[in-house]
C-alpha positions as CSV (number, residue, x, y, z in Angstrom):
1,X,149.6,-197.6,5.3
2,X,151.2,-200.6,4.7
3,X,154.3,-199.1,5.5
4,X,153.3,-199.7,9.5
5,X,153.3,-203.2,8.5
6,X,156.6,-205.9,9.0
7,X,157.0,-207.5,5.5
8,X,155.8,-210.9,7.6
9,X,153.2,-209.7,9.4
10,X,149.5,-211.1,8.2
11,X,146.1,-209.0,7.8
12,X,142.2,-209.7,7.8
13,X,139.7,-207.4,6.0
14,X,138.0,-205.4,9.0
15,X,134.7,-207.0,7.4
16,X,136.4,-210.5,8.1
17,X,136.1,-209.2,12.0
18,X,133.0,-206.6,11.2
19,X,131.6,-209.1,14.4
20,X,134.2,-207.5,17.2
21,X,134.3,-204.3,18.5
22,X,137.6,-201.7,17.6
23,X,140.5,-200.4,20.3
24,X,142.3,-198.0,19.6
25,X,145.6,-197.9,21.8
26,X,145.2,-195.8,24.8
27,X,148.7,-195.4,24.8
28,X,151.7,-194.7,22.3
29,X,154.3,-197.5,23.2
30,X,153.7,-198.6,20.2
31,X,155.3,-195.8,18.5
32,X,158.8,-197.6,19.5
33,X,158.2,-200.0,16.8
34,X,157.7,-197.2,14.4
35,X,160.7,-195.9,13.3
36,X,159.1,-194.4,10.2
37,X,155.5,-193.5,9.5
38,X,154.1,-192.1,5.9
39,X,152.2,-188.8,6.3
40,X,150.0,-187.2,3.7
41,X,150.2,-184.1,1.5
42,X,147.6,-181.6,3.9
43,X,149.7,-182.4,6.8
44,X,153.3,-182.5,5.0
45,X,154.2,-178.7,6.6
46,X,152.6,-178.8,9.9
47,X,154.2,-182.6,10.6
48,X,158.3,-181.1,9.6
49,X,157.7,-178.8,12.7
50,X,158.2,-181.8,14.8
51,X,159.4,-184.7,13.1
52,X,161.9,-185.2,10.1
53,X,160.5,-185.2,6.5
54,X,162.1,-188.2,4.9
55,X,162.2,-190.4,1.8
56,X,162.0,-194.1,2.9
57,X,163.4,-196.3,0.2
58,X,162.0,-200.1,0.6
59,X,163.0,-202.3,-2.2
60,X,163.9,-199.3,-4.4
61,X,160.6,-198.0,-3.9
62,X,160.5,-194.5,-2.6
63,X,157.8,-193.0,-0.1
64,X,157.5,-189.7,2.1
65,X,157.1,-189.6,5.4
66,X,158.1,-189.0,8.9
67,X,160.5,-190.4,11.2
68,X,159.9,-191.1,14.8
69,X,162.7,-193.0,15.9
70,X,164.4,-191.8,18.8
71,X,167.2,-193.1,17.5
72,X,167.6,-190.0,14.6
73,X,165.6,-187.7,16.9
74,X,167.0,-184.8,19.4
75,X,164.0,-185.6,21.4
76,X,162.1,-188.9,21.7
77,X,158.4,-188.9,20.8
78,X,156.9,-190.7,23.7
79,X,158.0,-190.8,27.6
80,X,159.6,-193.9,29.4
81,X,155.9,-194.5,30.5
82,X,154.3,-194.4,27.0
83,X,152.8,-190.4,26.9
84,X,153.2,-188.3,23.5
85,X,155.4,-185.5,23.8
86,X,156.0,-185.1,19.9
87,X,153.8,-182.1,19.5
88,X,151.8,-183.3,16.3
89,X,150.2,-186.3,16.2
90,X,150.8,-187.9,12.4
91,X,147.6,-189.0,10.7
92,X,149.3,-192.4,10.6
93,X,149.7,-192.4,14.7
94,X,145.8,-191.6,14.7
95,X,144.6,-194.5,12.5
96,X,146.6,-196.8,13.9
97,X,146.8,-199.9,13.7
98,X,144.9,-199.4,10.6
99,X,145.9,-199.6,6.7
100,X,145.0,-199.5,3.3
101,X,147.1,-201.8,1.1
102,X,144.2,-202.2,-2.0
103,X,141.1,-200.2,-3.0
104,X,139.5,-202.7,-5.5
105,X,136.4,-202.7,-3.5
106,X,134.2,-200.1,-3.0
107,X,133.4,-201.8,0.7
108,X,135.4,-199.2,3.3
109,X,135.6,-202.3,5.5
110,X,137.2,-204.4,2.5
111,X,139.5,-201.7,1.8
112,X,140.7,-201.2,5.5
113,X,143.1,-204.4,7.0
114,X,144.4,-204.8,10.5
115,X,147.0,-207.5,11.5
116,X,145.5,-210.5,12.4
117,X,147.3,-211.0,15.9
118,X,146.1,-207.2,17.1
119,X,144.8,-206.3,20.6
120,X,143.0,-204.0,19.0
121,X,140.0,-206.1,18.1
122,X,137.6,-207.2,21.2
123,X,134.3,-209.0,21.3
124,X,133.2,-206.1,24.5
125,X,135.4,-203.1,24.6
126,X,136.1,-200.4,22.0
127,X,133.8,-199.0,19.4
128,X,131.3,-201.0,17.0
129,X,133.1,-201.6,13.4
130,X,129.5,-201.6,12.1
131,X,125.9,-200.5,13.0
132,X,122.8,-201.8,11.4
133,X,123.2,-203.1,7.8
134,X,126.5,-203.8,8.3
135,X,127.3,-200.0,7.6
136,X,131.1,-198.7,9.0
137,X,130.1,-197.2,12.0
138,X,130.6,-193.3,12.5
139,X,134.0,-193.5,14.1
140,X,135.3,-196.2,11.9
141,X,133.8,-194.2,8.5
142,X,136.0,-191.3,10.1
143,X,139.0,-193.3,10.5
144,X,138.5,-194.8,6.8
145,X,138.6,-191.3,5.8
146,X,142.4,-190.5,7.1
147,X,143.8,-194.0,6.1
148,X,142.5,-193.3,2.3
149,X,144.1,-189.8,2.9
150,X,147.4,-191.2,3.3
151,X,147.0,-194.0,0.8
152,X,145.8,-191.4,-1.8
153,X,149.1,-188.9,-0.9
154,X,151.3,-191.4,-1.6
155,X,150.1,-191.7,-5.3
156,X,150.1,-187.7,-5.1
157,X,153.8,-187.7,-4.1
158,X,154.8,-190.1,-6.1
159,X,156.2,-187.8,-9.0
160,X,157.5,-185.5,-6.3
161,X,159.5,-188.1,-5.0
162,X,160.4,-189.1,-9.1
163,X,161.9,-185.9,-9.6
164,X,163.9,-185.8,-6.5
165,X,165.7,-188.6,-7.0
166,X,166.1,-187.7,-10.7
167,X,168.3,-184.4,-10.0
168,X,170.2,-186.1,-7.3
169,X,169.5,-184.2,-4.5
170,X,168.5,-187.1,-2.1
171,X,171.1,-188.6,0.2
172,X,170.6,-191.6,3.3
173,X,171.1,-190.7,6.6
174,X,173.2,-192.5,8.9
175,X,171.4,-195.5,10.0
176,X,170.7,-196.1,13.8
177,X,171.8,-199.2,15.7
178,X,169.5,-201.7,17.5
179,X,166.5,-201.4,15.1
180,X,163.9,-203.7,14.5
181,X,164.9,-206.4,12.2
182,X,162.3,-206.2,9.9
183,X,163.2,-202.4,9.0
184,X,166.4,-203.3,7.8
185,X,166.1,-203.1,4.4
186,X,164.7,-199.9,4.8
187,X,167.2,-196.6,3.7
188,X,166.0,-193.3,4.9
189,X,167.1,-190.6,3.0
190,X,166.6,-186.8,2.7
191,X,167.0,-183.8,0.5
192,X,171.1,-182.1,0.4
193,X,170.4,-178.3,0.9
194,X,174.0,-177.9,-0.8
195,X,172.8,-180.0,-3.9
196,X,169.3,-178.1,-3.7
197,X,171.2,-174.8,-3.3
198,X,173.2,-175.6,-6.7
199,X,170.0,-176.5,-8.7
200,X,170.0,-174.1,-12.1
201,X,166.8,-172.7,-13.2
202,X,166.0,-174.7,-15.7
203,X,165.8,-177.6,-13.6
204,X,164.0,-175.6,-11.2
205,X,161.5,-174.7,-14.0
206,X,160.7,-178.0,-15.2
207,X,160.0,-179.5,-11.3
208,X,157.3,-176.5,-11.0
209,X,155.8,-176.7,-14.8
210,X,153.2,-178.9,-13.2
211,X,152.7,-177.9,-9.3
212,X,154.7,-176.8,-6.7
213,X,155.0,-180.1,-4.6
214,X,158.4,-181.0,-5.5
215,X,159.8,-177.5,-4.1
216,X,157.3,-177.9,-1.1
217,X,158.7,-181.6,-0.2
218,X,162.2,-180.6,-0.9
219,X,161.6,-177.3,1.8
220,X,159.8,-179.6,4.1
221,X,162.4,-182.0,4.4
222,X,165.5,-179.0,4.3
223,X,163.2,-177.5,7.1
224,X,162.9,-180.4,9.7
225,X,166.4,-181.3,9.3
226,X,166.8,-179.7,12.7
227,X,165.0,-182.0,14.6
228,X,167.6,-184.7,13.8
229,X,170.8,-185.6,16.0
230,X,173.8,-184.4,14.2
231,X,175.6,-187.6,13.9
232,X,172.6,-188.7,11.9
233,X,172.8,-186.4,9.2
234,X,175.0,-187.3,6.3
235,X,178.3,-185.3,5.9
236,X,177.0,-183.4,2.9
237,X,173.7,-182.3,4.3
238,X,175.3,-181.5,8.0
239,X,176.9,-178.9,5.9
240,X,175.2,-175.5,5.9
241,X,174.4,-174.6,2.2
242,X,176.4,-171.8,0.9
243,X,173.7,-169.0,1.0
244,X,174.9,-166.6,-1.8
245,X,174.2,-169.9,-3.8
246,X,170.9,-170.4,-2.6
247,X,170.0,-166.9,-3.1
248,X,171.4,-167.0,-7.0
249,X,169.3,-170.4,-7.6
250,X,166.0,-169.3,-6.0
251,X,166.3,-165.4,-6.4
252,X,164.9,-164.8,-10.2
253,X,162.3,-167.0,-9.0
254,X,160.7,-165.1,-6.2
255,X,161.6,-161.6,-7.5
256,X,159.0,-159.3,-8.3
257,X,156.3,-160.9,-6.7
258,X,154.9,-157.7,-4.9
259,X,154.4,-156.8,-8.6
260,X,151.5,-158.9,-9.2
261,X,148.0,-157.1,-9.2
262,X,146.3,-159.5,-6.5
263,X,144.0,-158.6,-3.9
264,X,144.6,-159.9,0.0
265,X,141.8,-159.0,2.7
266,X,143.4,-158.9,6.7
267,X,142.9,-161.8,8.8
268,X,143.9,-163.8,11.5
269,X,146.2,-165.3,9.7
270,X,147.5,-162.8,7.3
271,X,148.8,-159.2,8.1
272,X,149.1,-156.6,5.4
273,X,151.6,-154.9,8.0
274,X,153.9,-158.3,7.8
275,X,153.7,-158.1,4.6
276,X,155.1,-154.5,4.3
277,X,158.2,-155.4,6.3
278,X,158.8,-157.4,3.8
279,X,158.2,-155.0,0.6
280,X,160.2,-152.5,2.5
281,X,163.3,-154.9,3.6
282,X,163.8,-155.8,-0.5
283,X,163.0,-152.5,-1.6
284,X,159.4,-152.4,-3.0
285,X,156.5,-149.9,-2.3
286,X,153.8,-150.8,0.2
287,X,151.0,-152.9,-0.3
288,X,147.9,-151.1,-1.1
């Protein structure tokens, strides 16, 4: 989480202030000074519904996330008057203003910082940081719980990110004008369906040798391309990839899997009648 953070800005230990009580903001104007937030690997697919999947690149150090600046957006997060209209609220939006930056301690209240000039802290109002023993209390034990969740994921995406920028297919965005002065060093980039369209299979191969989050970030972030403004989007990835390429990269790799001897029971989430539209669109028998 300490990519909420300006490079400046100064944190306490919440045991430092375990003697106030915890706010959390009861609105999300605070979102305006967020142009980028990191999300973590359970919520990777829902979050590109609704926000843009991006690399951030700070120092030459890569992380995933989301971006929330109206500023890249075709629709801004929060109204005039502070309300959430994104849809999906990040992990990162629920914690905040809480981060992670070390685990050295096995104390959730060492590991968890908050900046030192915060309104979030109160001596009266808000919610107990601990209860008797000097235990987290329930609601911060539960907030611990997301912001080690997103520190953990980016660990987890690290080699995701790695291989990414290995095969070349991340490019920046345009950047936005008026930002924040502490973000600009940052570079937020995203993956070139053209370039990912052109990948061979032996590339494709050794990304997947592993587990399938390289192909999973590179679809999230191909995917929520569409809830950026066009004038954002580089040249390259404004382009729609040629799909006859696509379909020659990715084809060998999906082919024949109706073939596999798996059993799937109904459910609410799963139809075996979706899935025989699809065996009988590429030509296979129905399920059984």
């Amino acid at each position: 989480m300490a990519e909420l953070a300006a490079h400046a800005e100064r944190y306490v230990t919440l045991r430092e202030v375990a003697h106030l009580n915890l706010r959390f903001p009861s609105s999300f104007g605070f979102v305006s000074e967020l142009p980028w937030v990191p999300v973590s690997v359970t919520e990777l697919h829902l979050t590109a519904h609704y926000f843009p999947i991006a690399i951030r690149l700070r120092d030459g150090v890569p992380s995933l996330g989301a971006i929330l600046s109206d500023q890249y957006l075709i629709r801004a997060p929060i109204t005039a008057t502070g309300d959430w209209q994104g849809g999906y609220q990040p992990i990162a939006l629920r914690s905040y203003p809480l981060r992670i930056s070390r685990i050295d301690s096995p104390d959730p209240l060492q590991q968890l910082e908050i900046p030192s000039d915060t309104e979030s802290l109160s001596p009266q109002d808000g919610v107990p940081i601990t209860e008797d023993g000097g235990r987290p209390s329930q609601v911060i034990a539960a907030a611990y719980k997301l912001v080690r969740l997103l520190h953990d994921s980016q660990r987890v995406l690290a080699p995701a990110l790695d291989h990414l920028l290995i095969a070349d297919l991340v490019i920046p965005l345009a950047g936005g004008q008026g930002e924040a002065r502490q973000h600009e060093a940052d570079i937020f980039c995203v993956v070139d369906g053209a370039r990912f369209a052109r990948l061979g299979n032996r590339a494709l191969a050794a990304m997947v040798r592993q587990n399938f989050l390289t192909i999973d970030v590179a679809i999230a972030s191909l995917f929520s391309q569409r809830m950026l403004l066009p004038r954002r989007l580089p040249q390259a990835a404004a382009a729609a990839p040629d799909v006859a390429v696509l379909a020659r990269s990715v084809g060998p790799m999906v082919y024949g899997l109706g073939d596999f001897q798996v059993a799937l029971d109904e459910g609410e989430l799963f139809s075996l009648d979706d899935l025989d539209a699809v065996h009988a669109s590429i030509g296979h028998p129905k399920s059984e």
